[in-house]
Each structure stands twice: as structure tokens, then as C-alpha cells.
C-alpha positions, -999 to 999 in steps of 0.1 A, spaced: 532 224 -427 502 221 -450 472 212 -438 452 182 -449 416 193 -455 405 164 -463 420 145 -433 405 179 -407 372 173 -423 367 134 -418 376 145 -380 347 175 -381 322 149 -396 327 122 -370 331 142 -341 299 164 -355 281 127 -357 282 120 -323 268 156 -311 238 150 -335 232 119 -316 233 133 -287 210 162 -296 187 133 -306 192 118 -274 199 88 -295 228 66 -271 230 40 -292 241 64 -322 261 83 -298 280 56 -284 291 44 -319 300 76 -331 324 80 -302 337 48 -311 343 58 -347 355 86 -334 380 69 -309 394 50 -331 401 70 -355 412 101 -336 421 88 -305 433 123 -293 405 145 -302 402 168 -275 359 165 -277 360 125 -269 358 130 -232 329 149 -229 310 134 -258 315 100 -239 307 110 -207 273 121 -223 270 93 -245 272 72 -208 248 93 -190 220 87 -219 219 50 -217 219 49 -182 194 69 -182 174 50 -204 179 17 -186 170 41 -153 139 55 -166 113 35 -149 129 31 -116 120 52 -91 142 69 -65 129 60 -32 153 79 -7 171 118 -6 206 101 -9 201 84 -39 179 112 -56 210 136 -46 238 114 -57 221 114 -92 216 152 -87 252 160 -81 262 135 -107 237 158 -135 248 189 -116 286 185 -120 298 161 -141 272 164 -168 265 195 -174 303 202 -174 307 178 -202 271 192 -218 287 227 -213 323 218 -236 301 201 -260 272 225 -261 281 259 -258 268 274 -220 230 280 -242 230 251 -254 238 226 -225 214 241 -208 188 234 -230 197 197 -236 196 193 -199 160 199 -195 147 171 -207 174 154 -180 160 176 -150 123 166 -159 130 131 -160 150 130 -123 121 151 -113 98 123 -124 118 98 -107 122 115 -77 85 129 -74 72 101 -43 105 118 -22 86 142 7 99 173 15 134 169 43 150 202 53 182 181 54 185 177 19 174 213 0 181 209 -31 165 173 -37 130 170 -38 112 173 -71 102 211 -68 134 220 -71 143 198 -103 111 212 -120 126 246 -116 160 238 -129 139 222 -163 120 256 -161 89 237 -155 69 262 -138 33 240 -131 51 211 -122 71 228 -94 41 251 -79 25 217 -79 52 202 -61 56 225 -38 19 228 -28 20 190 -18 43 200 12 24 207 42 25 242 54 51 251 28 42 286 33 57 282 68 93 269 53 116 290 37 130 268 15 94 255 -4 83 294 2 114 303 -23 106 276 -47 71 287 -52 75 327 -55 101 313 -81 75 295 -98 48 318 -94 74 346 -108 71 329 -139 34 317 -143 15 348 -130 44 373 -131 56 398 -101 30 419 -86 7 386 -85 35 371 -65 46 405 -45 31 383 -8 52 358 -13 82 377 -17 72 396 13 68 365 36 100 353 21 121 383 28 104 384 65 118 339 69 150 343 49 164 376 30 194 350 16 169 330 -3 150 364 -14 179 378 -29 186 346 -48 151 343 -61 151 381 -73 186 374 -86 167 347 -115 134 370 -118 125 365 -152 109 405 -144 140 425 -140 119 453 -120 120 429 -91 166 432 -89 164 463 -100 147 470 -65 166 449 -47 198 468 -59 180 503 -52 170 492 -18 205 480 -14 216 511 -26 193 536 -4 185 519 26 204 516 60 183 504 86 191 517 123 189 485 148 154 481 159 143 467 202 142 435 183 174 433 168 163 438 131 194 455 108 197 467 75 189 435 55 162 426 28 138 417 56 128 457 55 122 451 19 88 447 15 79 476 39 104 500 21 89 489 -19 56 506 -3 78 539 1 89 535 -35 61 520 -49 29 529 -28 7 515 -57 16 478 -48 -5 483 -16 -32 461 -20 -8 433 -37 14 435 -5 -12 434 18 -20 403 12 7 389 26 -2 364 54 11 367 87 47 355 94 65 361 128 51 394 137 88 413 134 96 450 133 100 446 97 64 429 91 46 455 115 64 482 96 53 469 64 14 464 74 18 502 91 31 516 58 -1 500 43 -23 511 67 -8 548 62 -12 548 30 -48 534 29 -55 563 54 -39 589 30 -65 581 9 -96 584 33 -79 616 44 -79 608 80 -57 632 94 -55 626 132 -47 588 127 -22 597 98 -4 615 124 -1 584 152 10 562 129 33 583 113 46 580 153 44 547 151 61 540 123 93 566 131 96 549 166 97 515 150 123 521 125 136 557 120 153 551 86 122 537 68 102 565 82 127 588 63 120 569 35 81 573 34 85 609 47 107 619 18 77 617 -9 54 637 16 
């Protein structure tokens, strides 16, 4: 069968009309090159997604002023930019490029659903997080500072070493990261898995890798709750950024970590006698990170 060029090419132009629209964010130009397109092509394969973005542009134009006023409507419209859209972004886009036209998407939800206070119940919407997702570092440490002892929360804890990983890089944000390990390892490991500082997974996997905790009077296991205290065995230069963690819960793997910077504070003063108790200290509270510290001595 010989192919019409002519006839493949009108298809490429239209179909190619509608995604510079789109890239323009222009929906009255998208929407009428879909139509075009429709009507012409009725079965080109692209025409789904291209209208489904088309769609979400004007409504989002007509949407732009109003502002979401409660977690269920600011998470339908997240699920609906989530899902749908950046499925249709992805087939029309490319994975690099859908994610780079949804930014300007993620800023403007995040704009609309700024007023919405902090509810555990609903994690993922409240504007901190949407800032992230647009890579809008400022905005979402600003967010997150507006929620009252955030420090306290996991959830706003993770969101802010995030942001903080990115606007004044890792050993700046090495407290955070400790607290958060000490509330929630889960949420740890998925900040350190998007670390735009690949030292901080890189440790993670070592630890991982190294590390088996022996159960502690309190119950404490091999998880990334010891990780803090066990970077100071790898890493005993991060002492002073560590230490200025604030104080959590007071768990095993907290005391272990402020012992391993009090050691290593004392190694320096050469203070033998009290090198020696806390070395005690330290080996009754959790045998396996004293193996660690011990190894380098």
C-alpha cells in the first residue's frame, strides 16, 4: 500500500496544532484544533488526551479566581490533576515534558487552595504540598511554617526538610531529617528517595545495607529511626549540624544520637574517663550502633 505523504502530513500539522496550543496554555486554540482535528481524523489515536487537556485549561480559566474553601473539594480537584491529567499530559507530552506543563497547574491549585489549614485527615491537600509538586520551594517552606507546631507533625516536618533540601541544601537541613526519622522513618525514606543531593539515599541505602539494630528496653528495631545517630558513626563531621536537632520524644534512638555527639565532642577535648562511661552507655543502649562507632576507633 503506498503511503499518502501528503494526506500523513495534514494529520501531523493538525494534531501538532493543538499541542502548541496547549503548550501556550491557549484553550480557546486548543479546543479548535481538536475540533479540526476531530473532524478530520476522527480516529487519531492523540484526540483523547489532547481533549481531555484542552477541557481542563478552560475550566481552569473559568476556576481561576475561585477559591477552594474546604479539603474535599481541594482533593477532588487534586485527584482529578493527579490522575486523569497528568495521564493525558503524560501521552501528549512525553513523562519530561508533562511534568513540566503541570507546574504552572500545581501553582495555581496551590493558590486556590492556600486559606485551607493544615487536617491530618487529608495529607496530601493543603497548599504545602501542591507547592512541592510545582517545585516551588519558598512557597511551600512558607506554607508549612503557617501550621502551628509543624515541627511536632510528621507530615508538615517532611514537607519542610523537602523544601529546605532544596533552598539551603542537605547538611543545612541534617535536624530536620533527624527529627523526622525519630516521628516517621516511612516519610524519611520518601523524602531522601526525591533528595535533589544524592549523598543523602546514598546513606540511606548504606545504612540499609550495614545496619541491624538488636531490639532496644523500648522496643526500637532496625529502622531509619537509628539513622541519624548511625550518619554520626559514618560521618562524625556532621556533628554540630546534627546536634541541632530539637528534642522529639526522648527514644533510644534520639538518646543514642545526642550520646554519639556528646562522644565525639569529648574525643576532641580528650577526656578520657568520661569517653569511657559513655562509651558504656552507648553499648548498653544499642549494642549494634556501638559496633558501628567502635569500628573507626
Amino acid at each position: 500500500m503506498q503511503l499518502d505523504i501528503f494526506e500523513d502530513s495534514r494529520e501531523v500539522m493538525l494534531r501538532n496544532d493543538a499541542v502548541d496550543a496547549l503548550e501556550r496554555r491557549d484553550a480557546s486554540a486548543a479546543l479548535q484544533a481538536c475540533e479540526r482535528l476531530a473532524r478530520e481524523y476522527p480516529a487519531d489515536e492523540s484526540l483523547p488526551a489532547l481533549r481531555v487537556l484542552s477541557g481542563y485549561i478552560e475550566a481552569a480559566e473559568r476556576a481561576r479566581h475561585d477559591v477552594l474553601r474546604d479539603h474535599e473539594a481541594l482533593r477532588g480537584a487534586r485527584q482529578l490533576l493527579q490522575e486523569t491529567v497528568r495521564s493525558a499530559a503524560q501521552r501528549t507530552f512525553g513523562d519530561l515534558g508533562a511534568a513540566a506543563w503541570l507546574t504552572a497547574s500545581w501553582q495555581e491549585l496551590a493558590r486556590r487552595g492556600g486559606s485551607l489549614a493544615f487536617d491530618g485527615r487529608y495529607p496530601h491537600d493543603h497548599a504545602a504540598a501542591l507547592w512541592l509538586r510545582a517545585g516551588a520551594w519558598e512557597n511551600a517552606a512558607q506554607a508549612v511554617a503557617t501550621i502551628e507546631s509543624w515541627r511536632r507533625i510528621p507530615v508538615p516536618l517532611a514537607w519542610m526538610a523537602e523544601a529546605r533540601l532544596h533552598l539551603v541544601g542537605l547538611r543545612a537541613t541534617w535536624p530536620l531529617l533527624a527529627e523526622l526519622g525519630w516521628l516517621s522513618p516511612a516519610l524519611l525514606e520518601e523524602v531522601a528517595q526525591r533528595s535533589p543531593d544524592p549523598l543523602l539515599p546514598q546513606l540511606v541505602r548504606g545504612f540499609e545495607a550495614n545496619f541491624e539494630a538488636t531490639p532496644t528496653s523500648g522496643g526500637e528495631t532496625s529502622s531509619l529511626r537509628w539513622f541519624a545517630a548511625w550518619v554520626l558513626t559514618e560521618r562524625p563531621g556532621l556533628r554540630e549540624h546534627l546536634a541541632l536537632a530539637q528534642a522529639s520524644q526522648h527514644s533510644a534512638p534520639e538518646q543514642a544520637m545526642r550520646l554519639l555527639a556528646e562522644l565525639l565532642g569529648l574525643e576532641r577535648q580528650g577526656r578520657h574517663a568520661d569517653i569511657v562511661a559513655r562509651r558504656k552507655l552507648l553499648r548498653d543502649l544499642q549494642p549494634s550502633l556501638y559496633a558501628a562507632y567502635m569500628k573507626s576507633r
